[in-house]
Structures are given as C-alpha cells and as structure tokens.
mmCIF file as gemmi writes it, N, C-alpha and C atoms, coordinates in Angstrom:
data_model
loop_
_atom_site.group_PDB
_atom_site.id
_atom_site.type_symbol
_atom_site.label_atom_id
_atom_site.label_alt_id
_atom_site.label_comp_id
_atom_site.label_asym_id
_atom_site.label_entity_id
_atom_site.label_seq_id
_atom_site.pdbx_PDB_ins_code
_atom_site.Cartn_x
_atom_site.Cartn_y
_atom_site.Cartn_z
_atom_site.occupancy
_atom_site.B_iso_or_equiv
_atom_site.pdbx_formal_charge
_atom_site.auth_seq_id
_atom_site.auth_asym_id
_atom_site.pdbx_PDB_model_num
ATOM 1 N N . UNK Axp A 1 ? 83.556 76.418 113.324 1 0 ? 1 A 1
ATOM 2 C CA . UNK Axp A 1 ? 84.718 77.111 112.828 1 0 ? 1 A 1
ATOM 3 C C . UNK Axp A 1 ? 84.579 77.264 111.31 1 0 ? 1 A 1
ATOM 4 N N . UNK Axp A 2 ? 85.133 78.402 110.73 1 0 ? 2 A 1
ATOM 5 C CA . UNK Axp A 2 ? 84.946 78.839 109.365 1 0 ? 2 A 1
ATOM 6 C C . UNK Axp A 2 ? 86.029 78.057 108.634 1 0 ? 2 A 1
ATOM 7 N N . UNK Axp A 3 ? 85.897 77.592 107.901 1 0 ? 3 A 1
ATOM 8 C CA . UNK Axp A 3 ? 87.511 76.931 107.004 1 0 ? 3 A 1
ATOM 9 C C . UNK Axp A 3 ? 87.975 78.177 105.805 1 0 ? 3 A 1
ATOM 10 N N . UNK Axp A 4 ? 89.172 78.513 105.712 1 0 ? 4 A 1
ATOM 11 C CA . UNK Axp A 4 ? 89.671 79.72 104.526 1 0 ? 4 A 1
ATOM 12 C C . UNK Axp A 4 ? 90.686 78.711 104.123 1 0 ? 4 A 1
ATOM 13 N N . UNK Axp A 5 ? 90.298 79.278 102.903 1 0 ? 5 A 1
ATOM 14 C CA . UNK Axp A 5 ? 91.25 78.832 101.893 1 0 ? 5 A 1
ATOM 15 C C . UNK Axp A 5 ? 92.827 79.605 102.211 1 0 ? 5 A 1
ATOM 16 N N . UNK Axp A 6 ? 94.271 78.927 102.028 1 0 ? 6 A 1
ATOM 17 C CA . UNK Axp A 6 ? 95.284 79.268 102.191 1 0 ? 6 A 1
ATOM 18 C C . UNK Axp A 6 ? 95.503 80.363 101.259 1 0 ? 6 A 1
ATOM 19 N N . UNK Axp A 7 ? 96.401 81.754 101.796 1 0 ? 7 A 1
ATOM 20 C CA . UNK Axp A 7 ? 96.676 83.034 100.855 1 0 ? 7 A 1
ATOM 21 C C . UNK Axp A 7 ? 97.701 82.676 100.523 1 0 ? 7 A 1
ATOM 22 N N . UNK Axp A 8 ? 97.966 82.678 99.288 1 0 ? 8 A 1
ATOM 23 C CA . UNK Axp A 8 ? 99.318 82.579 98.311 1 0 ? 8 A 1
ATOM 24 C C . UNK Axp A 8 ? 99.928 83.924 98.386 1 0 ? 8 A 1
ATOM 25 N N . UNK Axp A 9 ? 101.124 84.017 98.99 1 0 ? 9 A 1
ATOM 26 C CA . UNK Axp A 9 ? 101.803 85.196 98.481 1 0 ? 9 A 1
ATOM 27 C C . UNK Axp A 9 ? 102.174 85.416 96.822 1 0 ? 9 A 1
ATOM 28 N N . UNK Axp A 10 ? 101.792 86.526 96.288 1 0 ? 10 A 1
ATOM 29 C CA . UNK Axp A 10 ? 102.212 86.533 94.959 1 0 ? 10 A 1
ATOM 30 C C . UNK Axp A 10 ? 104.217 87.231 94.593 1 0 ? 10 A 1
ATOM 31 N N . UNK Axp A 11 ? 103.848 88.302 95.768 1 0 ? 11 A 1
ATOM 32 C CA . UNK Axp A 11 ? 104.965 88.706 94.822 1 0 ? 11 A 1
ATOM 33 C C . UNK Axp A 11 ? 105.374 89.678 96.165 1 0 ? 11 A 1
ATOM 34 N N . UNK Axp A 12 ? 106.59 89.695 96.91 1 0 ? 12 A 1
ATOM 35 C CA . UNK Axp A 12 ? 107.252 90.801 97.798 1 0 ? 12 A 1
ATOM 36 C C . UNK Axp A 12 ? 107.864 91.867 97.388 1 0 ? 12 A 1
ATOM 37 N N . UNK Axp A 13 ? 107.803 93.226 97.284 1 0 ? 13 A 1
ATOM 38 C CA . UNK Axp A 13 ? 108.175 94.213 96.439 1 0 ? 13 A 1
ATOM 39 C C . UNK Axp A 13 ? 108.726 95.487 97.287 1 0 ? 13 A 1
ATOM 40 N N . UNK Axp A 14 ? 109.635 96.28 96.493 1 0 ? 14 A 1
ATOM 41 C CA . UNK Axp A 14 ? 109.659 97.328 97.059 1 0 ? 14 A 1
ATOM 42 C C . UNK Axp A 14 ? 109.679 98.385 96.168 1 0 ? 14 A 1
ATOM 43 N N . UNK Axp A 15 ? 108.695 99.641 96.736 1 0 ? 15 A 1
ATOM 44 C CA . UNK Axp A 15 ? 108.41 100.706 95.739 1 0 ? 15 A 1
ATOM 45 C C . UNK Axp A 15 ? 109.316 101.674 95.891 1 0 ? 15 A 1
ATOM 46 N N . UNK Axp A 16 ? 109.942 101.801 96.605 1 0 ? 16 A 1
ATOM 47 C CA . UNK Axp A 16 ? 110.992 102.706 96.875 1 0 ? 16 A 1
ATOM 48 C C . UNK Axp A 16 ? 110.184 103.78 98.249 1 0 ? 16 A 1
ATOM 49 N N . UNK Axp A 17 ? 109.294 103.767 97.83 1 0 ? 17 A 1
ATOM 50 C CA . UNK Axp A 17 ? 108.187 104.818 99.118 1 0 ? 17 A 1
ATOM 51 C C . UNK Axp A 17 ? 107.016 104.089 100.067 1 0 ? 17 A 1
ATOM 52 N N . UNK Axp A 18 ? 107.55 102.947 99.458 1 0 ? 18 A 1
ATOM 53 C CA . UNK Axp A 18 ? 106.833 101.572 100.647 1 0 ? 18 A 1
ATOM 54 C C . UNK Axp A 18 ? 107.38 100.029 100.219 1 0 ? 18 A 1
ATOM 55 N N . UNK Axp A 19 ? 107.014 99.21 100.922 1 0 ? 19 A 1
ATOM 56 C CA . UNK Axp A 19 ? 107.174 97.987 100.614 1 0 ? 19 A 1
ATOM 57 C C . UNK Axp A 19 ? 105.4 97.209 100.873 1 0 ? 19 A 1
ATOM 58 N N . UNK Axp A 20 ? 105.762 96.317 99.875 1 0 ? 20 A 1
ATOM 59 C CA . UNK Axp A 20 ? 104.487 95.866 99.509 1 0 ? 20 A 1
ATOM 60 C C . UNK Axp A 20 ? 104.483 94.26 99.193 1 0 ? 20 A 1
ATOM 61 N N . UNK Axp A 21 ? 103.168 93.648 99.697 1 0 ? 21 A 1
ATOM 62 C CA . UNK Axp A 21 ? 102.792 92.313 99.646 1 0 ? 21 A 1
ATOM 63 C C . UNK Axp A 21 ? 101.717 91.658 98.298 1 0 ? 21 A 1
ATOM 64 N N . UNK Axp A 22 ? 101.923 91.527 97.607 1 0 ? 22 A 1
ATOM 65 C CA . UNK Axp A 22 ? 100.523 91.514 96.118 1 0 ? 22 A 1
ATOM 66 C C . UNK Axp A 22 ? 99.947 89.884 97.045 1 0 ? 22 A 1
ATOM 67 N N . UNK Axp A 23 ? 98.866 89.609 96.859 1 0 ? 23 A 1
ATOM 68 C CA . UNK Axp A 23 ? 98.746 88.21 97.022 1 0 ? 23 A 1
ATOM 69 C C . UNK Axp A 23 ? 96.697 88.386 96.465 1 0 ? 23 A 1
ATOM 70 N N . UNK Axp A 24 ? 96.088 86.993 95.65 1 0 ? 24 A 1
ATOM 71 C CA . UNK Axp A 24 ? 95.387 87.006 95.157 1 0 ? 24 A 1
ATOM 72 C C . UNK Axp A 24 ? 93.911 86.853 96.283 1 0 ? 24 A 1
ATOM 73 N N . UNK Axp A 25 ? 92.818 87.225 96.689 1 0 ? 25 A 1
ATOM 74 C CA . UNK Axp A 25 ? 91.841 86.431 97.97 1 0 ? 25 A 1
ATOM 75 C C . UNK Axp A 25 ? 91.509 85.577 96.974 1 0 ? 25 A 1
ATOM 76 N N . UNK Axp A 26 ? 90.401 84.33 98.124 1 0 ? 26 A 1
ATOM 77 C CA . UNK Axp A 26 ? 89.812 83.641 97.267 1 0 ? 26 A 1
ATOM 78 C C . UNK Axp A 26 ? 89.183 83.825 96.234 1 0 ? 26 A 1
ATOM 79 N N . UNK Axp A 27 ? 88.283 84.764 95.616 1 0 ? 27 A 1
ATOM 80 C CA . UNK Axp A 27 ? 87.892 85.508 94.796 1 0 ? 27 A 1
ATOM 81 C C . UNK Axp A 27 ? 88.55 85.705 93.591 1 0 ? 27 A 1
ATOM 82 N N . UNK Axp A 28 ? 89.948 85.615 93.768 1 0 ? 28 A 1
ATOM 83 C CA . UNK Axp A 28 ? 90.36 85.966 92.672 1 0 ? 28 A 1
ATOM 84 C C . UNK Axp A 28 ? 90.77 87.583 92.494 1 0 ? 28 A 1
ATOM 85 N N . UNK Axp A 29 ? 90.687 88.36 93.458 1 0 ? 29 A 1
ATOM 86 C CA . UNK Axp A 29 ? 90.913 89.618 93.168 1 0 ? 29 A 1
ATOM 87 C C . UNK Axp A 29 ? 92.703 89.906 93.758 1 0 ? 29 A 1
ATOM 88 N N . UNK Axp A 30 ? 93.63 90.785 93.161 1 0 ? 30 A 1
ATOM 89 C CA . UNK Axp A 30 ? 94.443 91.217 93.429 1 0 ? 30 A 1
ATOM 90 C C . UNK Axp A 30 ? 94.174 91.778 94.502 1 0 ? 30 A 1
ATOM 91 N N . UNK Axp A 31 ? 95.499 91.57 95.33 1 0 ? 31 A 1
ATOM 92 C CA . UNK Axp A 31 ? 95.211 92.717 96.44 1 0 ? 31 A 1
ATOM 93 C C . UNK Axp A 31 ? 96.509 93.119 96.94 1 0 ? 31 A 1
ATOM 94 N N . UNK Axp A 32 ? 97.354 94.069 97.803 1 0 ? 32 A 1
ATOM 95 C CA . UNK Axp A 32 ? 98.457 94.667 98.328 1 0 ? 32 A 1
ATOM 96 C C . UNK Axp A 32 ? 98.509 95.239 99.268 1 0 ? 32 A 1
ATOM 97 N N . UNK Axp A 33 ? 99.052 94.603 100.293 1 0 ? 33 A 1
ATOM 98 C CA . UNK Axp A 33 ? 98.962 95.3 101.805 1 0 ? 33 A 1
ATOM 99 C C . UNK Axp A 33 ? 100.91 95.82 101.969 1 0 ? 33 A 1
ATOM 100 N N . UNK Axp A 34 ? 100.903 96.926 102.564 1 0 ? 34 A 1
ATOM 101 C CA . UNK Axp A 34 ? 102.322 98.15 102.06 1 0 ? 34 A 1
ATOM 102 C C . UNK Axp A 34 ? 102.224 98.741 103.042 1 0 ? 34 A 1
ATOM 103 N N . UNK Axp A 35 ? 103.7 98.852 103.642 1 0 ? 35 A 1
ATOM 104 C CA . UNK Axp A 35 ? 104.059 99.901 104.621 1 0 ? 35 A 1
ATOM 105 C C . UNK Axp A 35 ? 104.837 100.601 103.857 1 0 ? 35 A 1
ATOM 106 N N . UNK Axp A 36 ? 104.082 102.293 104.291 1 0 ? 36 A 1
ATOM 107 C CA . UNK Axp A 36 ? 104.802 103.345 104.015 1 0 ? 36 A 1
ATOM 108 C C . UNK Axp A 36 ? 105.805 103.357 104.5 1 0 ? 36 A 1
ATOM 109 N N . UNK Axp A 37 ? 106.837 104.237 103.388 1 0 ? 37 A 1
ATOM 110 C CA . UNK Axp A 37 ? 108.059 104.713 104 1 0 ? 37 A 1
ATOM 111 C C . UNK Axp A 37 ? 107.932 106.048 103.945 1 0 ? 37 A 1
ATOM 112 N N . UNK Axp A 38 ? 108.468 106.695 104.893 1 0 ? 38 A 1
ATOM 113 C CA . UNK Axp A 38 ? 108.736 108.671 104.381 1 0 ? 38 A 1
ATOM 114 C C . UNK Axp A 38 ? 109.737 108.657 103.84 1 0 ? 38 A 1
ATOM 115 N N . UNK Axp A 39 ? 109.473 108.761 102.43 1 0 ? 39 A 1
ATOM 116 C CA . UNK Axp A 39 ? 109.979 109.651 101.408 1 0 ? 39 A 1
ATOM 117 C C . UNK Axp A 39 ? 109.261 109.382 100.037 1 0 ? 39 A 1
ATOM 118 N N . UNK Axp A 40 ? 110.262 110.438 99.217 1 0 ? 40 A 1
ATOM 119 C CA . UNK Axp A 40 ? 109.483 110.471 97.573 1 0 ? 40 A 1
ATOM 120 C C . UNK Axp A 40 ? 110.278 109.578 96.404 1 0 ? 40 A 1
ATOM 121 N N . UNK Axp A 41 ? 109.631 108.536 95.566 1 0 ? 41 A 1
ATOM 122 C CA . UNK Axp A 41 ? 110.46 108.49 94.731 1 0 ? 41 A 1
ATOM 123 C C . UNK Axp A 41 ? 109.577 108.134 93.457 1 0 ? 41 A 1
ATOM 124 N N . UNK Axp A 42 ? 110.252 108.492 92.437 1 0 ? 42 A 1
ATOM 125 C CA . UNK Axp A 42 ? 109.498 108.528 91.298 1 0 ? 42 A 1
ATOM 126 C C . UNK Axp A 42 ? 108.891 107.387 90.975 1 0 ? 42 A 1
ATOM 127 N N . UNK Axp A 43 ? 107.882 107.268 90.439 1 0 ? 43 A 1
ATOM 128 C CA . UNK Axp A 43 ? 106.892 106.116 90.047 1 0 ? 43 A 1
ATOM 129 C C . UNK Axp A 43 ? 106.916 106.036 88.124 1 0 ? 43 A 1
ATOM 130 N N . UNK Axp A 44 ? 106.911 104.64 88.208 1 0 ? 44 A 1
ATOM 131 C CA . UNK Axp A 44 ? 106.372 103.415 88.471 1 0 ? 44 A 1
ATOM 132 C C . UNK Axp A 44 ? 108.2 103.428 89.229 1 0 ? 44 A 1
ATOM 133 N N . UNK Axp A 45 ? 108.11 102.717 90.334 1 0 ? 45 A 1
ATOM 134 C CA . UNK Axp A 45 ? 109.298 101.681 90.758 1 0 ? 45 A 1
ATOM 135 C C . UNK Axp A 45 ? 108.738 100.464 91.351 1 0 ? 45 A 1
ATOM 136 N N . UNK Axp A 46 ? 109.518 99.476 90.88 1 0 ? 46 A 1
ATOM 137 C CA . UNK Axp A 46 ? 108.729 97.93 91.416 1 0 ? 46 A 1
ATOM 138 C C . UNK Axp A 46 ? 110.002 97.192 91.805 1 0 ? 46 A 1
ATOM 139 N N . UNK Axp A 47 ? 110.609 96.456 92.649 1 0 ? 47 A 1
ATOM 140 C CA . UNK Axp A 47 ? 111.607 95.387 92.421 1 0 ? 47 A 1
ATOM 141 C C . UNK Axp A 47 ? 111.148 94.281 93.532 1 0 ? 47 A 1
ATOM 142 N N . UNK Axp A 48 ? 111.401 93.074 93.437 1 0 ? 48 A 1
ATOM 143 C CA . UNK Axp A 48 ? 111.405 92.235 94.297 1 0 ? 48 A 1
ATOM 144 C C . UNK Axp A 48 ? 112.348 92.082 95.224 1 0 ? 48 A 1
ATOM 145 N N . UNK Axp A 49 ? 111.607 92.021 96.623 1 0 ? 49 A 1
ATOM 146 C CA . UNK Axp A 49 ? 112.525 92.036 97.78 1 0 ? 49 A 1
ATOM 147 C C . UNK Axp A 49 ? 112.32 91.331 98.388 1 0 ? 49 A 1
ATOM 148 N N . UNK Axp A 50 ? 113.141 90.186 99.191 1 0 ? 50 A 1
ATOM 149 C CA . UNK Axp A 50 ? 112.854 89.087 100.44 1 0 ? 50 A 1
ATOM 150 C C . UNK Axp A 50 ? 112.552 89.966 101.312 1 0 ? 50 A 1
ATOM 151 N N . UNK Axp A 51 ? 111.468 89.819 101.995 1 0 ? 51 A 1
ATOM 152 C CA . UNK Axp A 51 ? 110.633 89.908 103.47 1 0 ? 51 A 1
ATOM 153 C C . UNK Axp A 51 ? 111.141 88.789 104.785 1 0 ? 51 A 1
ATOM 154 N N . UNK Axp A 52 ? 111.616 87.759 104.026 1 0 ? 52 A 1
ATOM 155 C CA . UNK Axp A 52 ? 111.843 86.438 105.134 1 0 ? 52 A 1
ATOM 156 C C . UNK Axp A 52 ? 113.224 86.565 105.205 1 0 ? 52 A 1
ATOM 157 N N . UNK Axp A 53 ? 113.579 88.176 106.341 1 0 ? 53 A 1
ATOM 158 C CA . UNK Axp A 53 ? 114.928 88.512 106.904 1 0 ? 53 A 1
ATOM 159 C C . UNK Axp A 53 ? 114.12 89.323 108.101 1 0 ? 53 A 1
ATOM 160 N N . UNK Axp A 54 ? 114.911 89.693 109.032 1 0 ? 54 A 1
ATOM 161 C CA . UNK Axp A 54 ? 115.127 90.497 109.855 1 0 ? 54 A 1
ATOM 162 C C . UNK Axp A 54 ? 114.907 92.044 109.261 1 0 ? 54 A 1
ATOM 163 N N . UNK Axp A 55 ? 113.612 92.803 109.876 1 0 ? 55 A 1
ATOM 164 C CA . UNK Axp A 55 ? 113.407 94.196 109.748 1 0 ? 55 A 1
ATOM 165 C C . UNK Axp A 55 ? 114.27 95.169 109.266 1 0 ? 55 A 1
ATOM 166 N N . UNK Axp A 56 ? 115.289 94.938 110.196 1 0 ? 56 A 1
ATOM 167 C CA . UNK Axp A 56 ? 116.712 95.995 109.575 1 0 ? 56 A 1
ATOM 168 C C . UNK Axp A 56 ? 116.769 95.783 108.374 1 0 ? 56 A 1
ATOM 169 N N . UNK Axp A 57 ? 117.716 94.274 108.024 1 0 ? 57 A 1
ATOM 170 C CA . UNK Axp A 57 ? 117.894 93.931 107.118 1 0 ? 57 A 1
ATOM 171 C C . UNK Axp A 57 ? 116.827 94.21 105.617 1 0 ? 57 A 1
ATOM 172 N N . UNK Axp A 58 ? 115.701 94.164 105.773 1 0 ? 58 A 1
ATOM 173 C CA . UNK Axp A 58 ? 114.622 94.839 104.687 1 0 ? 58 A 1
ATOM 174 C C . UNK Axp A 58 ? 114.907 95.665 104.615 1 0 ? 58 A 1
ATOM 175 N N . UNK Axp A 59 ? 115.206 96.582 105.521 1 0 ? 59 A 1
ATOM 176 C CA . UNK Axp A 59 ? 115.162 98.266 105.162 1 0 ? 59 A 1
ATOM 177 C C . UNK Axp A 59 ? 116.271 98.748 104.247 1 0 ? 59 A 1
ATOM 178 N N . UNK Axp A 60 ? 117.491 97.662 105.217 1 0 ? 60 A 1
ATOM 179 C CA . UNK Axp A 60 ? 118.328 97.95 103.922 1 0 ? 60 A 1
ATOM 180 C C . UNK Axp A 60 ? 118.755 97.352 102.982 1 0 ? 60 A 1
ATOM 181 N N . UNK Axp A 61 ? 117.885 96.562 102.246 1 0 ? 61 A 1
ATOM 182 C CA . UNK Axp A 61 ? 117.803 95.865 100.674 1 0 ? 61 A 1
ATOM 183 C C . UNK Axp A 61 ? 116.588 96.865 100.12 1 0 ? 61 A 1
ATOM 184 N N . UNK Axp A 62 ? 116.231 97.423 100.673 1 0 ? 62 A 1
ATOM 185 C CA . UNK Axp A 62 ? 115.334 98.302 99.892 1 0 ? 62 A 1
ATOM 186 C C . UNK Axp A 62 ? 116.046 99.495 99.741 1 0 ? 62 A 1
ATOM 187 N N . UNK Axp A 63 ? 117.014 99.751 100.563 1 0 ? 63 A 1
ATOM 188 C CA . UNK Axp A 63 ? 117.172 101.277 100.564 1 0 ? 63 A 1
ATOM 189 C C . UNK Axp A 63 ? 118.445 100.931 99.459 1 0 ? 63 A 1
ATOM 190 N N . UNK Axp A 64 ? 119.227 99.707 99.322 1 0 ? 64 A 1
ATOM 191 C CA . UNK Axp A 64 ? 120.398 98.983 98.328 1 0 ? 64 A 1
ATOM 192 C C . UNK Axp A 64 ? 119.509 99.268 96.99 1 0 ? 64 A 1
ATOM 193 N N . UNK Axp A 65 ? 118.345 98.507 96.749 1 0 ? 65 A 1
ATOM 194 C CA . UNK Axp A 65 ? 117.237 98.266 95.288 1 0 ? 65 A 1
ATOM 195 C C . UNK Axp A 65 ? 117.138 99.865 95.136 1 0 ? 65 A 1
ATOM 196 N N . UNK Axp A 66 ? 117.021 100.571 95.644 1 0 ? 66 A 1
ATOM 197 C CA . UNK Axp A 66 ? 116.451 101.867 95.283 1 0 ? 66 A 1
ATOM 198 C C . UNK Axp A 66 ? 118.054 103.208 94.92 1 0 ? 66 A 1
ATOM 199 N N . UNK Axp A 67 ? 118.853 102.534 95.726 1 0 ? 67 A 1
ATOM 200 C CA . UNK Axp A 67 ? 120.077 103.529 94.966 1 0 ? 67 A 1
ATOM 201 C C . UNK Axp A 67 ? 121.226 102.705 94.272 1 0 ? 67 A 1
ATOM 202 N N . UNK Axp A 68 ? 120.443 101.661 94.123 1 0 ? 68 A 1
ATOM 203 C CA . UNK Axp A 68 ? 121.492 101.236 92.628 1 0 ? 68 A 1
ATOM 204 C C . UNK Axp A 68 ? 120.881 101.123 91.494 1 0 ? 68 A 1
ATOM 205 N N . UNK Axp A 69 ? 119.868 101.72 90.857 1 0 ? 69 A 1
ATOM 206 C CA . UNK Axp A 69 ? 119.596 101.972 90.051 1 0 ? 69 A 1
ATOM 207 C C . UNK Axp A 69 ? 119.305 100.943 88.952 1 0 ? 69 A 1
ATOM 208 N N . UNK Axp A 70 ? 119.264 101.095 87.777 1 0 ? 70 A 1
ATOM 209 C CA . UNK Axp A 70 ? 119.018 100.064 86.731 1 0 ? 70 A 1
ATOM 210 C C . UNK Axp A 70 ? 118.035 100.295 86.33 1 0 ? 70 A 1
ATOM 211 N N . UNK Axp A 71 ? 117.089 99.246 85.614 1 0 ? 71 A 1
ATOM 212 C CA . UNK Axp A 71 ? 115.481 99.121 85.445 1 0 ? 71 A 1
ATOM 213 C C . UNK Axp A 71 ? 114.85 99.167 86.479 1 0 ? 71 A 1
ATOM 214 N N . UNK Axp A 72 ? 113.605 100.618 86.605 1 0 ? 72 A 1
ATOM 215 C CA . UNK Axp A 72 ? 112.847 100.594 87.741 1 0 ? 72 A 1
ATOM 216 C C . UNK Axp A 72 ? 111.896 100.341 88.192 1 0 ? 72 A 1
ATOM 217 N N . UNK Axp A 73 ? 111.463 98.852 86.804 1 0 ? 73 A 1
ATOM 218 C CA . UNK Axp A 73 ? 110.246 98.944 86.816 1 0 ? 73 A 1
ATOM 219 C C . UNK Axp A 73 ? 110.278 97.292 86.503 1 0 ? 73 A 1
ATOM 220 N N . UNK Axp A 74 ? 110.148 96.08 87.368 1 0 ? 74 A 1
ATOM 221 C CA . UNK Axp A 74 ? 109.315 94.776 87.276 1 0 ? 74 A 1
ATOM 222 C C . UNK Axp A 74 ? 108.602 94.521 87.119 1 0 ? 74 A 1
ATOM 223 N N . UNK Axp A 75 ? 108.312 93.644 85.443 1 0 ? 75 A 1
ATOM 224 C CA . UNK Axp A 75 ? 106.764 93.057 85.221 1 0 ? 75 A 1
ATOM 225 C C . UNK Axp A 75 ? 106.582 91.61 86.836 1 0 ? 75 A 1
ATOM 226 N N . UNK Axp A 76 ? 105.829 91.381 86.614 1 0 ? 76 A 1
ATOM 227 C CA . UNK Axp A 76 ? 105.26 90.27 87.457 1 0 ? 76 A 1
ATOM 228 C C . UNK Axp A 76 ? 105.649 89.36 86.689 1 0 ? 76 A 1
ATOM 229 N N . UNK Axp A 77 ? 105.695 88.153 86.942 1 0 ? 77 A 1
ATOM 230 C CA . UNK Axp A 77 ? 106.299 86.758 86.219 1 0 ? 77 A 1
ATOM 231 C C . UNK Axp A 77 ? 105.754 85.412 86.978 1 0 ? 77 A 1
C-alpha cells in the first residue's frame, strides 16, 4: 500500500461563476478543484464559503455572497 500524505484544505470559496476548493499537494504546489455554475460574473470575485452544509444550502450562501455586494475580492490569510 502507498502511504499519502494528508491534503490540507486551504481555503473554500466562491467565485460567483463557480465554487472552489484551493488546497496545497505534497509538492507544495497550489491547486483548485471548482464546480461551475451557469452564469457570468465579473472577475476578480473571491469570498469564503462553508462547504460543510447541505448542497442547497451552498447554493444559497453563494448566491447571498454574490448579491450582497461589498468587497469582491479576498486576499487569502
């Protein structure tokens, strides 16, 4: 059996035109696995969103993050 090192989630996000997972491989390289959504919204948008809910419920904290407006853009921290 192969042993892997445990994936750290970095950061749960929503772009407004997907939602997205950042997390680092062993390597050290960034990486982001994202389900599209259909539709358009202007870029850069970044906000952090809990994933550890119920499907519905994501859809609509993303679809809440994306029409209430504010700053549309999260550094990483």
């Amino acid at each position: 059996m192969i042993s892997r090192p445990p994936i750290e989630v970095q950061q749960e996000v929503t772009h407004g035109n997907a939602i997205g997972i950042y997390f680092f491989d062993p390597e050290g390289n960034r990486n982001e696995v994202y389900l599209r959504l259909e539709r358009d919204v202007r870029q850069p948008f970044r906000k952090s969103i809990d994933l550890d809910q119920e499907p519905a419920d994501v859809f609509a904290e993303a679809e809440r993050l994306l029409t209430e407006g504010g700053p549309a853009y999260q550094p990483v921290q």
